[in-house]
KEPALUM-644983 format. One record per residue: y, x, z of N, C-alpha, C in turn; residue number from 1; residue in one letter. Coordinates in nm, 2 decimals. Layout:
((Y, X, Z), (Y, X, Z), (Y, X, Z), NUM, A);
...
END
This chain:
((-0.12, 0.08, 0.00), (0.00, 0.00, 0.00), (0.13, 0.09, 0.00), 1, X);
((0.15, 0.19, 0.04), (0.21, 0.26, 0.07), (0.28, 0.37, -0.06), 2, X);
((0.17, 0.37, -0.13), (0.21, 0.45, -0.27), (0.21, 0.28, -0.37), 3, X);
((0.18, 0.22, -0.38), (0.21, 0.09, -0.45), (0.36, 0.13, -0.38), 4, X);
((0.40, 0.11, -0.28), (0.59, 0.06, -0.25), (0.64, 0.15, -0.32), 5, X);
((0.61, 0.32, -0.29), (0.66, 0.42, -0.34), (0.65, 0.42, -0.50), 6, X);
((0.57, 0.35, -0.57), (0.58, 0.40, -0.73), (0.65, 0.26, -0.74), 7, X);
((0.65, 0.15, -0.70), (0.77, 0.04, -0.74), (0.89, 0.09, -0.73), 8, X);
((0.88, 0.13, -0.67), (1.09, 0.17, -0.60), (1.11, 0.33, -0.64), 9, X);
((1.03, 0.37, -0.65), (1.08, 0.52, -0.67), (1.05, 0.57, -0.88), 10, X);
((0.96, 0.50, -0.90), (0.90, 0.56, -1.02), (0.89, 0.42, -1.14), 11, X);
((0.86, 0.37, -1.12), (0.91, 0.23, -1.18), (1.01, 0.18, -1.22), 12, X);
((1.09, 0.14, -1.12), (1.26, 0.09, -1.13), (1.29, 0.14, -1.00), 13, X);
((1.36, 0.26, -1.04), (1.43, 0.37, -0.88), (1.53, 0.24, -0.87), 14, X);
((1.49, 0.24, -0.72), (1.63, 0.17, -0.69), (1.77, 0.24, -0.69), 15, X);
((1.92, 0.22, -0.71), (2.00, 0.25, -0.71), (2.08, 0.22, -0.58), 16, X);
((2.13, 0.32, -0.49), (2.19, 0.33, -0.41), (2.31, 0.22, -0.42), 17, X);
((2.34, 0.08, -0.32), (2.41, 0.03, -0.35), (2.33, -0.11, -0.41), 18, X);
((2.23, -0.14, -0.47), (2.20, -0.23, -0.53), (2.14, -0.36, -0.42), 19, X);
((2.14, -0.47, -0.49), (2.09, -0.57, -0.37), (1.96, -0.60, -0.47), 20, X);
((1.85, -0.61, -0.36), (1.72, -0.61, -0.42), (1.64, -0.77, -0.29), 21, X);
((1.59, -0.86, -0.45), (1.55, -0.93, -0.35), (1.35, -0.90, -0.35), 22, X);
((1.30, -0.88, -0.26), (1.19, -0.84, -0.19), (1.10, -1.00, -0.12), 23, X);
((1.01, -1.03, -0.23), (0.97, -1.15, -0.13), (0.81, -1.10, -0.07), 24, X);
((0.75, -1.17, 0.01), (0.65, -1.17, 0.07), (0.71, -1.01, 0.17), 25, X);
((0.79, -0.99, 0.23), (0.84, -0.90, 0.30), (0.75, -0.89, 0.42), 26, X);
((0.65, -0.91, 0.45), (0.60, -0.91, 0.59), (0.50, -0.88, 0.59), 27, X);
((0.43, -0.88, 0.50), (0.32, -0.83, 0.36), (0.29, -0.70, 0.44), 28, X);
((0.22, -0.65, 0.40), (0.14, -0.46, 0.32), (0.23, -0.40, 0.28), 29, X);
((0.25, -0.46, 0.14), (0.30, -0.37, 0.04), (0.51, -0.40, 0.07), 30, X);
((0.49, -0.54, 0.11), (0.65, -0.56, 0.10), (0.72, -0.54, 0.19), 31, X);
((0.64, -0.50, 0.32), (0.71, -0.44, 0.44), (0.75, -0.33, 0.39), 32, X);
((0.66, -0.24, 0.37), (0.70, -0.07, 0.30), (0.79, -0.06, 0.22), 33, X);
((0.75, -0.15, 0.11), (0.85, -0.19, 0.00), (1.02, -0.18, 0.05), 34, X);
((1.01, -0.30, 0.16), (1.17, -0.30, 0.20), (1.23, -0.18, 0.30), 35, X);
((1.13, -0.15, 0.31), (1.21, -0.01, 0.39), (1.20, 0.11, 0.31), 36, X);
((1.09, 0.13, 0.21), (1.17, 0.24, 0.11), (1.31, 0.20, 0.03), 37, X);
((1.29, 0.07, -0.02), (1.43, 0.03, -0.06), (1.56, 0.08, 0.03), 38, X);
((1.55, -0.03, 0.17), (1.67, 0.07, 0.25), (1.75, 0.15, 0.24), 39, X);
((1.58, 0.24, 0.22), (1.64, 0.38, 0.23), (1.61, 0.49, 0.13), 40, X);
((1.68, 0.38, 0.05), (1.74, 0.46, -0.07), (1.90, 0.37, -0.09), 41, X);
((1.93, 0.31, 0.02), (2.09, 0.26, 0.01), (2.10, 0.14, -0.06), 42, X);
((2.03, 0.03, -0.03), (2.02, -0.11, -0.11), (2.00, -0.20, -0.01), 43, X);
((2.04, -0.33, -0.07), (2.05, -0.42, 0.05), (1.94, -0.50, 0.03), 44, X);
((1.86, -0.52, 0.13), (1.75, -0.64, 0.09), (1.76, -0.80, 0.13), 45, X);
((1.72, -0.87, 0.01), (1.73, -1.00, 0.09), (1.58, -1.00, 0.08), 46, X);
((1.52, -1.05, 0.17), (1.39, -1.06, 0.21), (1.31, -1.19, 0.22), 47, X);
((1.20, -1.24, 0.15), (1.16, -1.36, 0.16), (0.97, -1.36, 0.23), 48, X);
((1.03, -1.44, 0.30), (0.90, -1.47, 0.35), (0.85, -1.59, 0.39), 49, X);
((0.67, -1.62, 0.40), (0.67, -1.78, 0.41), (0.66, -1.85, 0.53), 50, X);
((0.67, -1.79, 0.66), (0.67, -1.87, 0.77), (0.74, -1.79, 0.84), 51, X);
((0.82, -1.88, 0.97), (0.87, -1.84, 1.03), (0.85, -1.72, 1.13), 52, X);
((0.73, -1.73, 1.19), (0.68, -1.64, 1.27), (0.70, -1.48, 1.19), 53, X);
((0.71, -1.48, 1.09), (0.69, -1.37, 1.01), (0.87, -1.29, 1.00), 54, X);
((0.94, -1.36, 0.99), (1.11, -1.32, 0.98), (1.13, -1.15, 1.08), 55, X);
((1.09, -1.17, 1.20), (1.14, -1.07, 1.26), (1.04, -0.92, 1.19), 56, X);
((0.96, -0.94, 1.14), (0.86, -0.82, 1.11), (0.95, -0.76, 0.97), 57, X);
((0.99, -0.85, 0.89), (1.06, -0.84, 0.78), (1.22, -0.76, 0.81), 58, X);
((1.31, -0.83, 0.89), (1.39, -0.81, 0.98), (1.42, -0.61, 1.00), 59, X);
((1.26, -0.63, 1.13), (1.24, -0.49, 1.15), (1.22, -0.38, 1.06), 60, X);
((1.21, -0.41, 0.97), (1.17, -0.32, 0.85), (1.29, -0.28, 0.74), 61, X);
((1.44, -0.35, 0.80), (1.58, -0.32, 0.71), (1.60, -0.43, 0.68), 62, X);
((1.55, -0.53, 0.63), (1.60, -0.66, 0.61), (1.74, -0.67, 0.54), 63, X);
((1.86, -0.70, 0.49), (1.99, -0.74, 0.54), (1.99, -0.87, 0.58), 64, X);
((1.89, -0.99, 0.50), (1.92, -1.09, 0.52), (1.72, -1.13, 0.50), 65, X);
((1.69, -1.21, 0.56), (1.54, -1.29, 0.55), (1.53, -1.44, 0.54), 66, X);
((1.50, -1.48, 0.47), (1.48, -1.67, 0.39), (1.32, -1.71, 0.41), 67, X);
((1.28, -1.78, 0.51), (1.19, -1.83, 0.52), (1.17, -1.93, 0.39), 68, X);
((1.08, -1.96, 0.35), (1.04, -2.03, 0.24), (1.01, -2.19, 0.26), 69, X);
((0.92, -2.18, 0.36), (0.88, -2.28, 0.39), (1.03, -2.34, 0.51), 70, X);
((1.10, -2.31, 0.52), (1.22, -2.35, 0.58), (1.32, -2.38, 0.49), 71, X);
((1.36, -2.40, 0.42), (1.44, -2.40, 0.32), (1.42, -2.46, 0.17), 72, X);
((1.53, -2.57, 0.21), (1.45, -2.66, 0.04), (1.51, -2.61, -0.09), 73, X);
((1.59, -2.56, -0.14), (1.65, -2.45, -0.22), (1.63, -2.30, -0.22), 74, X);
((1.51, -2.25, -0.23), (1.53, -2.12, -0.21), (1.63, -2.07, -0.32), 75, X);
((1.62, -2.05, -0.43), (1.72, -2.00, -0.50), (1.88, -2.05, -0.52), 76, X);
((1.93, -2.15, -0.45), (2.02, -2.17, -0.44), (2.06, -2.07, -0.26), 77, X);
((1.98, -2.10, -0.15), (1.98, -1.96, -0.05), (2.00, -1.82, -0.12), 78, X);
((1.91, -1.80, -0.22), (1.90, -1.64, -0.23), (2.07, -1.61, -0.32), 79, X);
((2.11, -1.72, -0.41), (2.23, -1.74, -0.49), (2.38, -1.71, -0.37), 80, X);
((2.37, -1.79, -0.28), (2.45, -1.74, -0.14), (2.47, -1.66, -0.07), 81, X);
((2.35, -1.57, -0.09), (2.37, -1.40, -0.06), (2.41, -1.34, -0.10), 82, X);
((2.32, -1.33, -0.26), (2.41, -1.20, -0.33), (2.52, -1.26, -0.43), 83, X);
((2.58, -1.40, -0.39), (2.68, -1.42, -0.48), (2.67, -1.46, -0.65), 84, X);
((2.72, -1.52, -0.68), (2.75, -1.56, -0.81), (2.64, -1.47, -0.92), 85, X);
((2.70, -1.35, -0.89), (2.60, -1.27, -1.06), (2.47, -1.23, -1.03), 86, X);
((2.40, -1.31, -0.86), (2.29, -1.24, -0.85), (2.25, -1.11, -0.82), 87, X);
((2.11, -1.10, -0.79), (2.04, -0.95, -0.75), (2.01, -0.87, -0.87), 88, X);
((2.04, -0.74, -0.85), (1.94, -0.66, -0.90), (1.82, -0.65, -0.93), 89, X);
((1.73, -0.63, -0.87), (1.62, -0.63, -0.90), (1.59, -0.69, -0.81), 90, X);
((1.43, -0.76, -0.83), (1.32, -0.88, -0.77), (1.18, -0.79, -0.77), 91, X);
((1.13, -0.77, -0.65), (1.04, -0.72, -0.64), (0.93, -0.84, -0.60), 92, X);
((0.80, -0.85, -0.68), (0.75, -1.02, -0.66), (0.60, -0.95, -0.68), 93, X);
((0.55, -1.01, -0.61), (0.42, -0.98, -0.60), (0.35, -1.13, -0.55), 94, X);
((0.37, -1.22, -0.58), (0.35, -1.32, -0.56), (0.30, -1.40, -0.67), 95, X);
((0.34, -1.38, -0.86), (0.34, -1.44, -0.95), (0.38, -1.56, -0.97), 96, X);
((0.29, -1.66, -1.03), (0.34, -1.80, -1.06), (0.44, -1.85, -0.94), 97, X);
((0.38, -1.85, -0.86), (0.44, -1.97, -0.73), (0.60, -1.92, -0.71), 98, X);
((0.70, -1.80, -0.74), (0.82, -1.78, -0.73), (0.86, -1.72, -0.86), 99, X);
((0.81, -1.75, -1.01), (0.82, -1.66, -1.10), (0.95, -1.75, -1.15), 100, X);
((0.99, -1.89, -1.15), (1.15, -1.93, -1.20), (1.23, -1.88, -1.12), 101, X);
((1.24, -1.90, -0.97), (1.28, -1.84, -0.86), (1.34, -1.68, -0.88), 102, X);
((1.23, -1.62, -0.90), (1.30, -1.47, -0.91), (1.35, -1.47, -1.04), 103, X);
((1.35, -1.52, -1.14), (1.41, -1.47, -1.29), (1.58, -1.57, -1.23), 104, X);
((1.56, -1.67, -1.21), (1.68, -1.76, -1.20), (1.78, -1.68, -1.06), 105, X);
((1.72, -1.58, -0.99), (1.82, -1.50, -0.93), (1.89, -1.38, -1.00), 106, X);
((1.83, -1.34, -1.09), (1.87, -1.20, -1.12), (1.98, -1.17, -1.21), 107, X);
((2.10, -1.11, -1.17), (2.24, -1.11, -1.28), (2.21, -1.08, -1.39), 108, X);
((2.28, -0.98, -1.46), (2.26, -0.97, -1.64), (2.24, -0.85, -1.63), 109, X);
((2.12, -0.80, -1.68), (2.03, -0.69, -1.72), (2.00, -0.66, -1.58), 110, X);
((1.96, -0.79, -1.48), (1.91, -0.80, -1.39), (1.72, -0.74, -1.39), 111, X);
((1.64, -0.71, -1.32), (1.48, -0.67, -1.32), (1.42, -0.68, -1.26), 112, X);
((1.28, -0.78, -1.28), (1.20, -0.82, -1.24), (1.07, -0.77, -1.23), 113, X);
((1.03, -0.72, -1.16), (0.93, -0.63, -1.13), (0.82, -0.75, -1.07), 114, X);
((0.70, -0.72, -1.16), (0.58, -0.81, -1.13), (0.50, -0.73, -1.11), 115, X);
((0.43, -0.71, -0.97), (0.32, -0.66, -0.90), (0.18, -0.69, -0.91), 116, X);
((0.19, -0.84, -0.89), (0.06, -0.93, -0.79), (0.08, -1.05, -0.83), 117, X);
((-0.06, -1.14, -0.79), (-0.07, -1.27, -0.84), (-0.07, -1.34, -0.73), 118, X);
((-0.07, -1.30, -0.61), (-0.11, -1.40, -0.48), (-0.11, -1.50, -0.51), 119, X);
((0.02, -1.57, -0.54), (0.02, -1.71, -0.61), (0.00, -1.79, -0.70), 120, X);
((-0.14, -1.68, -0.79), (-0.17, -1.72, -0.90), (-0.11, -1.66, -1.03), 121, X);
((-0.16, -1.65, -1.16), (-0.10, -1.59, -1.26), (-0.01, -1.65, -1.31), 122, X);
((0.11, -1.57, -1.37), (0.22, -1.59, -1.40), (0.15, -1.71, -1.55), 123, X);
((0.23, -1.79, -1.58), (0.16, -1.85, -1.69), (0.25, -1.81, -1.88), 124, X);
((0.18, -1.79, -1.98), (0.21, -1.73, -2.06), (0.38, -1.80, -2.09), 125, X);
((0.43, -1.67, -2.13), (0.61, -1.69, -2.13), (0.64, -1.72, -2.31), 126, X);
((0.79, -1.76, -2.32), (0.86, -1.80, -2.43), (0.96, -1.72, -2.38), 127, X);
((0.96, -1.59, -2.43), (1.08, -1.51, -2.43), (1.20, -1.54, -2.45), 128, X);
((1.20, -1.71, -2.53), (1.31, -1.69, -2.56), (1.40, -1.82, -2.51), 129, X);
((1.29, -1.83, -2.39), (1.35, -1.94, -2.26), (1.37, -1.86, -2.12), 130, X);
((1.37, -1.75, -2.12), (1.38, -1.67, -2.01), (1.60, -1.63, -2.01), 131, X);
((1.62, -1.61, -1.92), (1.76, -1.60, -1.92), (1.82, -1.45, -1.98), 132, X);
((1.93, -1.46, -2.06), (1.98, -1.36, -2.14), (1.96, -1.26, -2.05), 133, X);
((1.95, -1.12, -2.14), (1.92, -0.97, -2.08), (1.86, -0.98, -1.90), 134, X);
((1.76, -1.02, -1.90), (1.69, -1.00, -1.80), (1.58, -0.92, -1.84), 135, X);
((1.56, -0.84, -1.74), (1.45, -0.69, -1.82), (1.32, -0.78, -1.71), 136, X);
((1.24, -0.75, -1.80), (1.09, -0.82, -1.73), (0.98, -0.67, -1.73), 137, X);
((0.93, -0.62, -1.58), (0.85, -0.51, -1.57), (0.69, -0.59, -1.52), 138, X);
((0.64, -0.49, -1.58), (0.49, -0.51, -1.51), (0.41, -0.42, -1.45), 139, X);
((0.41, -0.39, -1.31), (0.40, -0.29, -1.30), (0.22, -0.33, -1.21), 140, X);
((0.08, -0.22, -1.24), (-0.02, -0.27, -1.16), (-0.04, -0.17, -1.06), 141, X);
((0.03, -0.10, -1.03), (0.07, -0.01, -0.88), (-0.05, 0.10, -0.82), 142, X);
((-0.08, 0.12, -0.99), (-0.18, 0.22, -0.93), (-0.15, 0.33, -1.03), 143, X);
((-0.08, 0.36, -1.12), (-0.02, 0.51, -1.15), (-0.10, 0.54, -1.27), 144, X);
((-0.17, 0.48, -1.34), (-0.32, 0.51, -1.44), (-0.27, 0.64, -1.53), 145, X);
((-0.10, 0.65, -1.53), (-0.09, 0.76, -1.65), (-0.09, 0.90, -1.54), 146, X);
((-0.07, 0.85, -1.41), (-0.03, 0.99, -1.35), (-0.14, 1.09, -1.34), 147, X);
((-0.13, 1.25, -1.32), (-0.23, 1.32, -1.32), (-0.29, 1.38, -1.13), 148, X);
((-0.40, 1.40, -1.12), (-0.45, 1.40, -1.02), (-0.37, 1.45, -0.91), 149, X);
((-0.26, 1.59, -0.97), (-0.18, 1.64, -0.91), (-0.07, 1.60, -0.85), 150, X);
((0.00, 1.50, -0.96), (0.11, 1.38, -0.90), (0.01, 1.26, -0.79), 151, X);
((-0.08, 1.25, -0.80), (-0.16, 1.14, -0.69), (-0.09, 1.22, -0.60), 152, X);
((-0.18, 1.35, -0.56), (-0.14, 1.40, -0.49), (-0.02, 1.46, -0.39), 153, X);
((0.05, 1.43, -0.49), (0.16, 1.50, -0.45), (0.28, 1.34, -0.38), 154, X);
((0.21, 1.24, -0.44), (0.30, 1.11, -0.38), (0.20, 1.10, -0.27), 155, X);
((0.07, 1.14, -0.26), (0.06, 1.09, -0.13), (0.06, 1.16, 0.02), 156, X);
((0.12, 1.30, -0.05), (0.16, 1.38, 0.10), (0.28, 1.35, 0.09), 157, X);
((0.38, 1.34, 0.02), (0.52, 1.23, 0.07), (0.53, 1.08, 0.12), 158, X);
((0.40, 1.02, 0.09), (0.37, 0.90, 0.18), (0.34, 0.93, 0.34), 159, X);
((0.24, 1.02, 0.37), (0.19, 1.07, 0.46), (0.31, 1.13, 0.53), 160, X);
((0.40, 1.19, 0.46), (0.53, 1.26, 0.52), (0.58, 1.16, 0.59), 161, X);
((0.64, 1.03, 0.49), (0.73, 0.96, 0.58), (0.67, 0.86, 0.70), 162, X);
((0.55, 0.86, 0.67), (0.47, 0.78, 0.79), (0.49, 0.87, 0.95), 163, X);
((0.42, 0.98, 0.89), (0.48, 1.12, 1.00), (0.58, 1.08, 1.06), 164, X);
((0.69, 1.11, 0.95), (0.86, 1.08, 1.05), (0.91, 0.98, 1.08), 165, X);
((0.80, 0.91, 1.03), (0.92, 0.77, 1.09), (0.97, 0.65, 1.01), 166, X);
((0.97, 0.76, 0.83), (1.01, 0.70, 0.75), (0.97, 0.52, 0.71), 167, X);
((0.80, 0.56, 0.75), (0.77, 0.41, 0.71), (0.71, 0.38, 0.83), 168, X);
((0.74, 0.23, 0.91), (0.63, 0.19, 1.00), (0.52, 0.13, 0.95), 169, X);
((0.42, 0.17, 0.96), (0.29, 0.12, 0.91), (0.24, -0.01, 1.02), 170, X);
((0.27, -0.12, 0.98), (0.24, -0.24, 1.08), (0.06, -0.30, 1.05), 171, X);
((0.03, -0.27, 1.14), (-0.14, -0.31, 1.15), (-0.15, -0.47, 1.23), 172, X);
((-0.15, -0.55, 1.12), (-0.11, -0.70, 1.19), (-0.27, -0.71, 1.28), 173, X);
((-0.40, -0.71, 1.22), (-0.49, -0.74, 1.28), (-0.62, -0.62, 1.25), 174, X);
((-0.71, -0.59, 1.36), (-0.86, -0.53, 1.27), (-1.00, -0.63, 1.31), 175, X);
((-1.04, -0.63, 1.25), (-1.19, -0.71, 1.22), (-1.31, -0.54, 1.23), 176, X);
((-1.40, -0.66, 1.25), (-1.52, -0.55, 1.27), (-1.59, -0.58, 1.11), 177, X);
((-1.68, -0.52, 1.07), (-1.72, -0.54, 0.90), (-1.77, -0.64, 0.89), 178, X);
((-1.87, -0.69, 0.99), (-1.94, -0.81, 0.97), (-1.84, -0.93, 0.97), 179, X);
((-1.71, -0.91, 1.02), (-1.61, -1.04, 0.99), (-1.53, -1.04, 0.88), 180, X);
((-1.55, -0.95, 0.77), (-1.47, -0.94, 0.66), (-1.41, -1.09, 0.58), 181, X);
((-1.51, -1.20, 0.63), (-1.55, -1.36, 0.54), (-1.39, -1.36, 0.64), 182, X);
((-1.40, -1.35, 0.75), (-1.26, -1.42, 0.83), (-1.15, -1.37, 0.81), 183, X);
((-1.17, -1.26, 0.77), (-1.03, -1.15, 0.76), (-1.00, -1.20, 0.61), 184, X);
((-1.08, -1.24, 0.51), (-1.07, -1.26, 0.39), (-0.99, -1.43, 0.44), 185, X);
((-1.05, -1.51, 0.48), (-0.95, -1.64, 0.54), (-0.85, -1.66, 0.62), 186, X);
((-0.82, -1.54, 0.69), (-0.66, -1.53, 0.72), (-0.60, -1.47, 0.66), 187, X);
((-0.61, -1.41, 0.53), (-0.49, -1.34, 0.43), (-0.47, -1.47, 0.36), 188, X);
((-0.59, -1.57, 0.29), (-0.51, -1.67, 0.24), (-0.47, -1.79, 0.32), 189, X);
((-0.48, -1.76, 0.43), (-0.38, -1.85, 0.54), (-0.23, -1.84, 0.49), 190, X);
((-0.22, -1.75, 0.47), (-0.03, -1.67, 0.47), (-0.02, -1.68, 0.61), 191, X);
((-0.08, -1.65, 0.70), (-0.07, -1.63, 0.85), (-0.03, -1.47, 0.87), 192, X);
((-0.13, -1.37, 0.80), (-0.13, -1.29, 0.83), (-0.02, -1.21, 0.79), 193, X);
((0.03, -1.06, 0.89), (0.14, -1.00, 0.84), (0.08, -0.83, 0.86), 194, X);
((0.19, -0.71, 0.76), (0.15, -0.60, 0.77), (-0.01, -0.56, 0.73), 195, X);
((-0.03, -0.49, 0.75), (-0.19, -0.44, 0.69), (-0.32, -0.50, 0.81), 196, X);
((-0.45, -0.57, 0.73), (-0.58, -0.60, 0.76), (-0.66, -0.47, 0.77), 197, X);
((-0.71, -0.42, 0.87), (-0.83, -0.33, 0.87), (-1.00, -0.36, 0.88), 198, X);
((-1.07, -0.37, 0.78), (-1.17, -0.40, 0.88), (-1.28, -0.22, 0.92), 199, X);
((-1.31, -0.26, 1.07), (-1.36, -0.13, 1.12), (-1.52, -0.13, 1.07), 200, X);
((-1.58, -0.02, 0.99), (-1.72, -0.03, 0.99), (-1.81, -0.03, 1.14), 201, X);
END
């Protein structure tokens, strides 16, 4: 999860110092990390997440601003109130179908949408030419397939680095023993669960 946040934000679409990035499933694995590499590279995050219990983990992690989903009958009119009129920057979505008008309908002009994940199901086939003017559409599967063994390497002793310092908190929401994997597998699609699932052999 950790080199997934680091090649979205760092190698993918670098974030730019300054930029507002909206970040959903923030409470997540990958979108906790996600929002605090963002951070800190000098960007503001508006953070989305689906239940309330989850806000302060998202929060902790740099947050500027967090939108419960299930609290809010407008999300994109919320997320439109943050970053104002021309929208975010970039949309980091790992969620697919279930926020994919959502994130494109936030994003200003030559705004970018970074697609990770399907949690919510596959994105369903697009009409290019119903998507909103100069919005850049990425697809990113967060595993580096062109990099060479050396660059694995080398992003993941700078993962390892910032875990070390501090950089990233690694939140371990729950661990299961192996034989409960069926349960651990039913609280991720709860949307209960937050931060990283372990299960112990």
């Amino acid at each position: 999860q950790g080199l997934t946040a680091q090649h979205l934000c760092y190698d993918a679409v670098p974030v730019p110092e300054g930029a507002v990035v909206l970040v959903h499933s923030a409470a997540s694995g990958v979108g906790r990390m996600l929002t605090q590499l963002v951070t800190g590279r000098g960007a503001r995050v508006i953070a989305t997440v689906s239940r309330g219990h989850k806000a302060p983990a998202a929060a902790e992690a740099g947050a500027w601003k967090v939108l419960v989903r299930d609290e809010i009958e407008d999300l994109g009119a919320a997320i439109r109130n943050l970053s104002g009129p021309d929208g975010v920057d970039v949309v980091f979505d790992g969620t697919g179908k279930t926020l994919f008008d959502i994130s494109i309908s936030a994003l200003r002009y030559k705004g970018v949408f970074v697609h990770y994940g399907r949690a919510g199901g596959p994105i369903p086939p697009l009409r290019l030419w119903d998507q909103p003017d100069g919005v850049h559409l990425v697809h990113c599967r967060g595993d580096a397939r062109h990099e060479s063994i050396d660059q694995w390497r080398r992003h993941a002793l700078q993962v390892m680095q910032w875990i070390e310092d501090g950089t990233l908190d690694v939140l371990i929401g729950r661990t299961y023993c192996l034989e409960d994997a069926a349960a651990a597998h039913r609280d991720l699609e709860s949307q209960e669960t937050m931060g990283k699932l372990l299960l112990l052999p």
